[in-house]
N, C-alpha and C positions, 0 to 999 in steps of 0.2 A: 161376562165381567172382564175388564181389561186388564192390561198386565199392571199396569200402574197402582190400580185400586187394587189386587192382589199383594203388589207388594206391602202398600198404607197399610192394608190390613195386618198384616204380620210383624211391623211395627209395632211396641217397641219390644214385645216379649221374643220375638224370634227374626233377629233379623237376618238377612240373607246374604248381604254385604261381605265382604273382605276386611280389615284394616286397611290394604291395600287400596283397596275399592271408595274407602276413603278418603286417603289422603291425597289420591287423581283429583277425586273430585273437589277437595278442599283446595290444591295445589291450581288448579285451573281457576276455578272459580276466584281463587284470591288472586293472581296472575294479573287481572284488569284490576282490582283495587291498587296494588300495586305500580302501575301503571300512571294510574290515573291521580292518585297523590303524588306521585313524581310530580307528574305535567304540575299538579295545583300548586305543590311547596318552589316547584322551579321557581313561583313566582316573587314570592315571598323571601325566599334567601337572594333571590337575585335584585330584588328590586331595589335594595342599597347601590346598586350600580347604574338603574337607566329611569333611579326614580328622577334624576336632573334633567334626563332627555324628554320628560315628556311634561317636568311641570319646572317651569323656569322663572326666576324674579321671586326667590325666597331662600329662608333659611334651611338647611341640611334637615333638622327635625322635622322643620314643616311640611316638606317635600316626601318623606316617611309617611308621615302623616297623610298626604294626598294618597300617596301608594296604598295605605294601607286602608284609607278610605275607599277606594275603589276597589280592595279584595274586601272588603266589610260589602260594599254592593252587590256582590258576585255572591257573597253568604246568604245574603237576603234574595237572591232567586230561588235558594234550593229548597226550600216549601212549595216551590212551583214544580221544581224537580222531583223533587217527597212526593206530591199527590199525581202527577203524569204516569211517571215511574213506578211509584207505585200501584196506580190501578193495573197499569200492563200488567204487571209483576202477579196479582193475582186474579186477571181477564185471560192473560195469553201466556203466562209461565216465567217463572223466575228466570229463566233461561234467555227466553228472546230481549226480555226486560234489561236485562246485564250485555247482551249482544250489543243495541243499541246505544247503552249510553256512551259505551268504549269506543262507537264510533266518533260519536259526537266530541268525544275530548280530542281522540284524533286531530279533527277538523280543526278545533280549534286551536291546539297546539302549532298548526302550521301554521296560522295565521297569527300566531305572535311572534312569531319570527319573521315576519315580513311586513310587519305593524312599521308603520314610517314615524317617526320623531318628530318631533316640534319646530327640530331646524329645515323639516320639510314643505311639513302642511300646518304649521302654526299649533292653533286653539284647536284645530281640527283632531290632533295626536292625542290627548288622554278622550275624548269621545270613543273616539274609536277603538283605544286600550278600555274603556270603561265596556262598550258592546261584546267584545270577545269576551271581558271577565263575565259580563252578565247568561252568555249562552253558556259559558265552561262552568259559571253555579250551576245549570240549571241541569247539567249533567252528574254533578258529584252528588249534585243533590239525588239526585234518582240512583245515581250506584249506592251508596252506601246502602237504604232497605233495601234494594234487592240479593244483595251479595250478605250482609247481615241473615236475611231471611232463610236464604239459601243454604248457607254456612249451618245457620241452628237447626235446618232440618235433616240436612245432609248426614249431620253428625249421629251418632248413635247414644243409643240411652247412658246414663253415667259417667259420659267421659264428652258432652254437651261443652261444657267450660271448657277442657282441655282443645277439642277440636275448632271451637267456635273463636278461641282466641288468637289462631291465625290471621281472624281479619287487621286485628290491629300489628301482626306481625308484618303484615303486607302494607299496611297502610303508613306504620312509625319507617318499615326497608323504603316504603318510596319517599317519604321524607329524607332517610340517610342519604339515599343516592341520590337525592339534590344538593346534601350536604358535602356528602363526597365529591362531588362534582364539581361543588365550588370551593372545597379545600385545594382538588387539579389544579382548577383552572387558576386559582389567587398563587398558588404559589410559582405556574409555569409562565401565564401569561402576566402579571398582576394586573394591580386596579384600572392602571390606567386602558393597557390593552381591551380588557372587560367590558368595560364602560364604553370604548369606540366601535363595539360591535360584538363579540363577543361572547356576551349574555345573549345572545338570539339562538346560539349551539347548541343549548339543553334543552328547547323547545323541540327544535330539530330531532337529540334523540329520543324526546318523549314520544313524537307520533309514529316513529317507527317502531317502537316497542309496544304501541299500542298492537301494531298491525299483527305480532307474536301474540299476543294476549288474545286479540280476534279468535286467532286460530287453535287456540287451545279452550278457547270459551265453545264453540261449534261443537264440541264433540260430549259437551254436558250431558249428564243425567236431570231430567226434568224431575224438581221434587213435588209437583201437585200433582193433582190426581185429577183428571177430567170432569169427574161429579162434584169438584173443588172449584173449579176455574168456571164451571154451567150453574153454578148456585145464584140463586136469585139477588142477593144481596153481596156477592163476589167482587169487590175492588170498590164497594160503596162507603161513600161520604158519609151520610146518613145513618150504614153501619155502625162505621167507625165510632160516631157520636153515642152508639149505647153503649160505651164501654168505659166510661167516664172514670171509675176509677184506673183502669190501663191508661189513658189518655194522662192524668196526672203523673202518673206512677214512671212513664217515659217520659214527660218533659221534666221533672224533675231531678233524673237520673242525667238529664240531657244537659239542663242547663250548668248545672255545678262540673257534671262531667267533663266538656268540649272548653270550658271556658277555663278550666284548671293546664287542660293538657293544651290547651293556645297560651296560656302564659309558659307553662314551663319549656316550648319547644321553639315555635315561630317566635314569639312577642321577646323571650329570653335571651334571642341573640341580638336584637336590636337594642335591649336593657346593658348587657354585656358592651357594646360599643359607643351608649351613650354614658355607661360607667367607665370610658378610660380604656377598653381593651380596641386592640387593632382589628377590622374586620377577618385578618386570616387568624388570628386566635380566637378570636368568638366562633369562625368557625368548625377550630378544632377543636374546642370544649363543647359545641354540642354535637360533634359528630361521634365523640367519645361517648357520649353521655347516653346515644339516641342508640348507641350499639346495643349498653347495656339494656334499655329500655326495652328492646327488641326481645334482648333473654330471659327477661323477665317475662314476659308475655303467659309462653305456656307453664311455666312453673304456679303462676297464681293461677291460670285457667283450672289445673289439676287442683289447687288447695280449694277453689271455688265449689268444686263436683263431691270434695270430703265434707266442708262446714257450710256449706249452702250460698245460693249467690247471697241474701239478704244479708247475712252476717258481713257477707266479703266487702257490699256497695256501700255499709252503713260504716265499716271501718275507713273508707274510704273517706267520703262526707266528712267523720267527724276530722280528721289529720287533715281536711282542704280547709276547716276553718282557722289552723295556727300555722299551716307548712308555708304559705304563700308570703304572708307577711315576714316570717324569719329568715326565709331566704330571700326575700328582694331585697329587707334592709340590710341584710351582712353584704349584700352585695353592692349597693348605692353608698352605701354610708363608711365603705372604707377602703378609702384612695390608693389604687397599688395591690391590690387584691393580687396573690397572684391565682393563675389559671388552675392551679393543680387542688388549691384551698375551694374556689370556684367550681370547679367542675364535682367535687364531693358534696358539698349542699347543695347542686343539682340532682345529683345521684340519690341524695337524699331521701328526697321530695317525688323524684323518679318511681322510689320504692311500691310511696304510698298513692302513686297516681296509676301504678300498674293495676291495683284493686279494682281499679273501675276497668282501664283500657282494654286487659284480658276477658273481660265477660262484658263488653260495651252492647256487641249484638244478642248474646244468647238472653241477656235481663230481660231485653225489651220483647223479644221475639217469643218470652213464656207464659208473656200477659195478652196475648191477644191470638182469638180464634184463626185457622187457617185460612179462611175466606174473606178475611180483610187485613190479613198478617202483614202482607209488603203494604199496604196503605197506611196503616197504624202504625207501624213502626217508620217506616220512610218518612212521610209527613210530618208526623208528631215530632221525628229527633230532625228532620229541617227545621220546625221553627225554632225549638231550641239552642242549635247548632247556631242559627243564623242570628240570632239575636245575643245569644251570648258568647258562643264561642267566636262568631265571626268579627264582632266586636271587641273583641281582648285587645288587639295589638292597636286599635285608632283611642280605646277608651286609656290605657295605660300610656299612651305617648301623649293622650291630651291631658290627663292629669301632670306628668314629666314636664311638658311645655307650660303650664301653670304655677311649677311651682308648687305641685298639692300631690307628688308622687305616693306619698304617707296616706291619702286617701283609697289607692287602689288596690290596698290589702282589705279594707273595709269592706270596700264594695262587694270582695270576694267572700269575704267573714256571711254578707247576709245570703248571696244567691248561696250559700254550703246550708244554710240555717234551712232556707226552703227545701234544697234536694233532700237532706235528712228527713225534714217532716213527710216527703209523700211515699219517700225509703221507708216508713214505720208501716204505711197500709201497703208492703208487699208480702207476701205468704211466701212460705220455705219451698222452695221449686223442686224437692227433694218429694214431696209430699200433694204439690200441687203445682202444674205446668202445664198449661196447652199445648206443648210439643211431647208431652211424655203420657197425659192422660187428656185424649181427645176430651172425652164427654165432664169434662172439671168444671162446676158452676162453680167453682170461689170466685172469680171475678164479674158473675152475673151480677148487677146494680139494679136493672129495673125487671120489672115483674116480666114484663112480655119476652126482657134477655133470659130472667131464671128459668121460665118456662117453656122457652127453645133449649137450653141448654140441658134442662133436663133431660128432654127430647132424645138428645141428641148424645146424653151418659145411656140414656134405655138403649141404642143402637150398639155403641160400644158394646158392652155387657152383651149382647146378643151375637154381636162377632168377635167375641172373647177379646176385646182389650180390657185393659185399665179404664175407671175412668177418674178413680183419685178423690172419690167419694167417702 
């Protein structure tokens, strides 16, 4: 028997681990997620600055709008990235899965710093801005379940939330330090500097930090197990599909979730600038905002591990159907706002958006078996990810440009209504979790799933796990 499957076995009653031992591995592993939202948000806070250079003969909104239409495109890869990445992820290990896409942001981060503008090669320049954003989806797409994956198994029993919600500790820091970056550079170089060249620098330092993240991902601990990654149904499609209640249970966590925290973080500083503020104050009210954001993280992770995730994502859900619309309108509807009233009904809404952020990977990663875990989770929060969250900032500036800004709290009112309803058929992960009790039929749907799963609680029980029965 290998060492691998020695250690799964002693999982989770006896584990072998350090706290040390995980938080290398937490710190590594989240190292590329971090990374790799840098490179993505560089784009998105910067593109107020070279959305002119590359889409020209229109109005300031509309030009946002293109920009932001072509990271909506880049969204809509990552279900491409979801199911790649994901089958690697559990064909050939979380490990190499996460190696690879850190490359590939890499790549492309270099190549948006040396993307040529409109005033060079015409109609030719957002083509080609639209190709780099389409390969760099198709890489975030694939980091997220793998590092997600990783994260919730890496973590040890009971404190699953508190360790797991590094990811978005890493994920909201690479945000900041786009943010930060652009607070630098607006107040040393400003706008105009920026815009003649400028914004091409943080691309610059994103691939080099990738090249750090490489080298601290190499030296992972693989959390599958050989007789994981040789199972006949391991990274399948086909799998995937008998788990129909997991499959709702994540995209519905997915869609309310991503498209909540793209309004209040991306989509909010554009709101802020079309409400009156200067682009370096919208970028300091959310770089304030995105710190807190960040401390919040593990503190719900921990409340997550005492009253159960269910409890924690259905509070969430329900404050996404009244937080959105109260804070867009105090902020639209009253001219002069200052920053500091602004930045606290961000914080606000910050609060109740951390319920989800903090346990974004462990929810989804406790509904699905470990032989199709990185595909079901990958895939499934790609299309969600992609369809609503990637959408927030083109669907809320096209409402704005209409005229029908009052509409775009509604929209959010109904996807919170769906995430709650498939939040009701989750089980207390306290009591029932794939990650904590292998052989757990709760989420078995069809007969031939009950009947494997059984299976496969008989095995547990024979090498004394849990199995949550």
């Amino acid at each position: 028997m290998s060492t691998d499957q020695q250690v799964a076995m002693k999982r989770p009653e006896e584990d072998p681990r350090s706290t040390w031992d995980i938080v290398k591995s937490i710190m590594a592993a989240s190292s590329g997620n971090l990374v790799e939202w840098f490179d993505f948000y560089i784009y998105s806070f910067f593109s107020v600055y070279f959305a002119k250079q590359f889409f020209t003969g229109s109005s300031e909104v509309q030009q946002f709008m293109d920009a932001a239409a072509i990271l909506f495109v880049g969204f809509l890869m990552r279900p491409i990235g979801g199911y790649i990445f994901g089958r690697l992820s559990d064909r050939i290990g979380r490990k190499r899965s996460m190696l690879i896409s850190i490359l590939s942001m890499c790549g492309c981060s270099l190549l948006m710093a040396i993307l040529p503008t409109a005033n060079t090669v015409g109609v030719l320049a957002p083509i080609l801005l639209l190709l780099v954003r389409c390969i760099q989806g198709i890489s975030v797409g694939g980091e997220y379940g793998s590092t997600a994956t990783y994260m919730s198994e890496v973590s040890s029993k009971g404190k699953r939330g508190f360790f797991s919600s590094f990811q978005y500790v890493t994920l909201i820091g690479g945000q900041l330090l786009a943010s930060v970056t652009a607070v630098i550079m607006t107040h040393t170089l400003g706008d105009e500097q920026i815009s003649n060249g400028w914004w091409r620098l943080p691309f610059v330092i994103g691939a080099a930090a990738a090249l750090v993240s490489l080298w601290l991902r190499s030296g992972l601990e693989e959390t599958t197990t050989e007789e994981t990654r040789s199972h006949k149904e391991s990274g399948s499609f086909r799998e995937v599909l008998r788990h129909p209640r997991s499959i709702m249970i994540v995209l519905g966590i997915t869609s309310i979730g991503s498209l909540s925290f793209y309004i209040f973080t991306t989509y909010m500083q554009k709101n802020l600038v079309v409400a009156g503020f200067t682009k370096g104050s919208a970028a300091d009210t959310m770089t304030v905002c995105l710190l807190v954001l960040i401390v919040l993280q593990p503190l719900m992770g921990m409340l997550s591990d005492q009253i159960g995730r269910k409890t924690t994502i259905i509070t969430f859900a329900v404050s996404m159907m009244v937080l959105p619309f109260l804070v867009l309108t105090a902020i639209r509807q009253q001219p002069g706002l200052k920053p500091l009233t602004a930045t606290c009904l961000i914080l606000f809404a910050m609060v109740f958006l951390s319920f989800y952020t903090s346990i974004s990977g462990v929810v989804k990663a406790e509904v699905f078996p470990a032989h199709v875990r990185g595909l079901g989770v990958g895939f499934v929060y790609a299309i969600g990810n992609s369809l609503f969250g990637g959408s927030a900032e083109y669907v809320g500036l096209w409402f704005t440009n209409m005229k029908l800004a009052w509409v775009f709290p509604i929209y959010v009112f109904v996807i919170a209504v769906f995430g709650l309803i498939t939040m009701l058929y989750m089980y207390d992960d306290r009591k029932h979790s794939t990650l904590d009790f292998p052989g757990d039929t709760s989420y078995a749907r069809t007969k031939a799933d009950f009947v494997e799963a059984k299976h496969d609680a008989q095995e547990a029980r024979a090498k004394g796990q849990p199995t949550g029965e």
